[in-house]
VEXDRENMI-66195 format. One record per residue (C-alpha): residue in three letters; x, y, z; residue number from 1. Coordinates in steps of 0.2 Angstrom, whole numbers, m for minus. Each point is the difference from the previous one (the first is absolute). Layout:
BEGIN
REC  drengu     xx     yy     zz  lumfi
REC     ALA      X      Y      Z    NUM
...
// end
This chain:
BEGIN
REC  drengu     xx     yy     zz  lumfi
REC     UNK      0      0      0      1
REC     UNK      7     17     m6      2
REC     UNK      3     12     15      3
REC     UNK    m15     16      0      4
REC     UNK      6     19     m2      5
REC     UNK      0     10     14      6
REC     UNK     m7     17     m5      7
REC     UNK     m1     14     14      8
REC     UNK     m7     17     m3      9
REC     UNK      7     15      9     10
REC     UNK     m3     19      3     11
REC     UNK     m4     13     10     12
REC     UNK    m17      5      9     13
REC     UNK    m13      6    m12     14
REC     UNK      7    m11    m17     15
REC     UNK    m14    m12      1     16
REC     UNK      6    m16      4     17
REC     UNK    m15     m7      4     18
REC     UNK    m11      5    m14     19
REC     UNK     14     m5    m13     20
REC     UNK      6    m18     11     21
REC     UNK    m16     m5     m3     22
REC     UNK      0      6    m19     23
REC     UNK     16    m12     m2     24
REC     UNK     m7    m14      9     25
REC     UNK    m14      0    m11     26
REC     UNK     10      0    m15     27
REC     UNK     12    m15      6     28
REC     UNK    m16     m9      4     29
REC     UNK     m8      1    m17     30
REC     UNK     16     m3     m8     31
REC     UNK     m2    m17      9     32
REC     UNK     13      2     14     33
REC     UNK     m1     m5     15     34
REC     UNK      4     13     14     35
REC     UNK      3      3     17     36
REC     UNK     m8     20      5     37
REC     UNK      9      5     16     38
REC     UNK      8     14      9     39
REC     UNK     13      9     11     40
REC     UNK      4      2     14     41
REC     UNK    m15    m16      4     42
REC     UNK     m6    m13    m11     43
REC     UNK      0    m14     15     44
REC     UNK     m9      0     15     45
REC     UNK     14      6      9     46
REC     UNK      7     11    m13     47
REC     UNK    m18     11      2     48
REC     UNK      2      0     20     49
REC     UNK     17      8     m4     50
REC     UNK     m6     11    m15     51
REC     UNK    m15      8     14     52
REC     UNK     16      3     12     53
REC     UNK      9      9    m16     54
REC     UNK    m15     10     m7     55
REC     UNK     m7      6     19     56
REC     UNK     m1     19      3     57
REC     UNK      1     m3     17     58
REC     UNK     18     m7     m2     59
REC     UNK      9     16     m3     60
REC     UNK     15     m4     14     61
REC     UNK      5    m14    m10     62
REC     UNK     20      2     m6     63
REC     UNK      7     m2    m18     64
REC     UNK      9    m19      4     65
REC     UNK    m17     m7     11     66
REC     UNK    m11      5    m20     67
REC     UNK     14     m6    m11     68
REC     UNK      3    m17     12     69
REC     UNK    m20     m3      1     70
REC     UNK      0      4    m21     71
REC     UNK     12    m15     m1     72
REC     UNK     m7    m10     13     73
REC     UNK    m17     m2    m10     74
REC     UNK      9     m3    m15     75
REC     UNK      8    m17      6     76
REC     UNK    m18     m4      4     77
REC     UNK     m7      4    m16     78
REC     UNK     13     m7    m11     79
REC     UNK      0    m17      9     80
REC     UNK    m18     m2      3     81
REC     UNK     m7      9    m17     82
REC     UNK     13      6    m15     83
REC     UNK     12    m16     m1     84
REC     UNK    m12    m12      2     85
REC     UNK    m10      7    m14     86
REC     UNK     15      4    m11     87
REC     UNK      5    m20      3     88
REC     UNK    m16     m3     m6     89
REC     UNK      0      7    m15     90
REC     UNK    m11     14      3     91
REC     UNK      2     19     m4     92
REC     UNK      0     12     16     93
REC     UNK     m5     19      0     94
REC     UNK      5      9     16     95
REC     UNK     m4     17      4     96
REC     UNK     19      5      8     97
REC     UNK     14     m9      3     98
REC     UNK     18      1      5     99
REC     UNK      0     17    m13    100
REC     UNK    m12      9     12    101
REC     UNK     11     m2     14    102
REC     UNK     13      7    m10    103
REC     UNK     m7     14     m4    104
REC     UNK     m9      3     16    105
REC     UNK      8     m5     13    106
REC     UNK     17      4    m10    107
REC     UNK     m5     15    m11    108
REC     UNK    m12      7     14    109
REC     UNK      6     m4     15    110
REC     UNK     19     m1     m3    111
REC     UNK      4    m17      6    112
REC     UNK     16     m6    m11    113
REC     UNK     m3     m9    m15    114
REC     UNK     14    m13      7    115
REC     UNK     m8     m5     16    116
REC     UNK    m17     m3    m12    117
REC     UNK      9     m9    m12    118
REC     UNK      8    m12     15    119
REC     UNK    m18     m4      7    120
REC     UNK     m6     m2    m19    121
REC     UNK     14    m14     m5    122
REC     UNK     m3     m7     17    123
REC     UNK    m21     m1     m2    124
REC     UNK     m1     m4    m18    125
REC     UNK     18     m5     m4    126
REC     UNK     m1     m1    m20    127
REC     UNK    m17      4     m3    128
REC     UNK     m4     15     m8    129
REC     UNK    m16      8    m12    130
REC     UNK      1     m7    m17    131
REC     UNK     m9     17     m4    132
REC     UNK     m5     14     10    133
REC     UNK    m13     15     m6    134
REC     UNK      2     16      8    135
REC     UNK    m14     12     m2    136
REC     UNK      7     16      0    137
REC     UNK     m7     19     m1    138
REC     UNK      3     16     12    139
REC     UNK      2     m1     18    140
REC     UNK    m14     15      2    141
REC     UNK    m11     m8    m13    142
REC     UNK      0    m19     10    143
REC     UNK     m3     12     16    144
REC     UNK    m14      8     m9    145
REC     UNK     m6    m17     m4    146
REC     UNK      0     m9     16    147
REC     UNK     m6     15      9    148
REC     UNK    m16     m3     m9    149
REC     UNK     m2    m19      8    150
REC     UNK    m13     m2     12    151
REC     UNK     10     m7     14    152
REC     UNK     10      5     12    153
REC     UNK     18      2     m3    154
REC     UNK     13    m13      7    155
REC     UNK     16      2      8    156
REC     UNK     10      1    m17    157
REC     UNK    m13     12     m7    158
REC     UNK      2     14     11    159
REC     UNK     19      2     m4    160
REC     UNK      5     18     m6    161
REC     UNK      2      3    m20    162
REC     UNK     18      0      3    163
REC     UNK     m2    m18      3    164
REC     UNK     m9     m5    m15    165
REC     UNK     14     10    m10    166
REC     UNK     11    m10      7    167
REC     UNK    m10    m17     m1    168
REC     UNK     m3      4    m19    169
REC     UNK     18      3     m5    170
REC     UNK      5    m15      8    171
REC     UNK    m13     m9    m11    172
REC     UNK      7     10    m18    173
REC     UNK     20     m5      7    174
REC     UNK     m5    m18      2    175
REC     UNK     m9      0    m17    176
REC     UNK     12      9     m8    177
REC     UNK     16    m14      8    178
REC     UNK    m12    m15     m5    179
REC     UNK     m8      4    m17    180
REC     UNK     m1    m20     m5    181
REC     UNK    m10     m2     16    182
REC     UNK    m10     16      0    183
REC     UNK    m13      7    m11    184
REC     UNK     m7     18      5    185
REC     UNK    m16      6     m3    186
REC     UNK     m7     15     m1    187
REC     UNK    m14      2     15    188
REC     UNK     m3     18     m3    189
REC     UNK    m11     m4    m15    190
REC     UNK    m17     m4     m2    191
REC     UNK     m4    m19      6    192
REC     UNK     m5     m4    m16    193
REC     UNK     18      4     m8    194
REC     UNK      8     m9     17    195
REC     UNK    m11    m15     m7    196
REC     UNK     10      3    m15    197
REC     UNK     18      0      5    198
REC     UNK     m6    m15     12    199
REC     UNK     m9    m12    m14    200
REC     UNK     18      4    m10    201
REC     UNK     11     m6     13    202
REC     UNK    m12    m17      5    203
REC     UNK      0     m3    m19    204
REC     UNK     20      1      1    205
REC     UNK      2    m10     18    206
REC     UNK    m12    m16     m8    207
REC     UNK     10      1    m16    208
// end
């Protein structure tokens, strides 16, 4: 049985990653793949305790090593109980953030050093990286914009300064721009319609 791809879709607040993860899904499933939908941090039982720790408002004492450590520890979870025993298997999996998102957040954001999140990531994951990751891209004030529009309350994450997001989204762009076999950026300040567009393109590309 030929090992799945591992597809993860990355950006910052306000890109819409849940509207166009589910547009992707959609299209791998009527392409006749199967696939695994899941997300980060979370995707196990235990993972989702640790995400409600992560996202809480109320947790704002909690230091830069306690969020990167907790990032990673839902990780190992994830990718023994969910992502490699899918990929084993045969099947595709779509997750919303991985091991970029920490990068980029607590990296980019929060100025951990790249090298100690590259230690935890050899030691979590050791080889394993995306075959492919799509990062939904557009303006930090226009994602603002956006998310300021959801209907729920704003988590731990999405309270952060502007500044922050800057920082996030560059991080994102150095990545892509260091990994362009791996990457495929897209641009999420569109219309959905012309996000669908540059998404169907880079599906058709990924099951060719």
């Amino acid at each position: 049985m030929n090992q799945g791809l591992f597809i993860t879709m990355e950006g910052i607040e306000g890109v819409g990653k849940s509207t166009n993860m589910e547009y992707v899904h959609q299209s791998l499933l009527a392409a006749g793949i199967k696939v695994v939908l899941t997300r980060e941090p979370g995707g196990t039982e235990l993972g989702e305790k640790i995400r409600g720790l992560l996202l809480d408002k109320d947790n704002q004492s909690m230091v830069e090593d306690t969020e990167l450590l907790l990032m990673f520890a839902a990780r190992a979870q994830h990718l023994a109980e969910v992502i490699k025993p899918a990929l084993t298997q045969g099947q595709w999996v779509l997750c919303d953030r991985f091991t970029d998102a920490t990068y980029a957040y607590q990296g980019g954001g929060r100025g951990i050093a790249y090298e100690r999140i590259a230690q935890l990531e050899q030691w979590t994951q050791g080889d394993l990286r995306p075959d492919a990751t799509l990062l939904l891209d557009a303006p930090v004030d226009v994602g603002m914009a956006r998310a300021a529009r959801r209907e729920q309350e704003a988590d731990r994450f999405e309270r952060e300064k502007q500044a922050f997001f800057v920082k996030v989204r560059q991080a994102y762009l150095d990545m892509a721009s260091q990994n362009p076999q791996r990457y495929c950026v897209v641009d999420a300040s569109q219309p959905l319609e012309q996000v669908n567009i540059q998404l169907s393109e880079v599906v058709n590309r990924l099951i060719k």
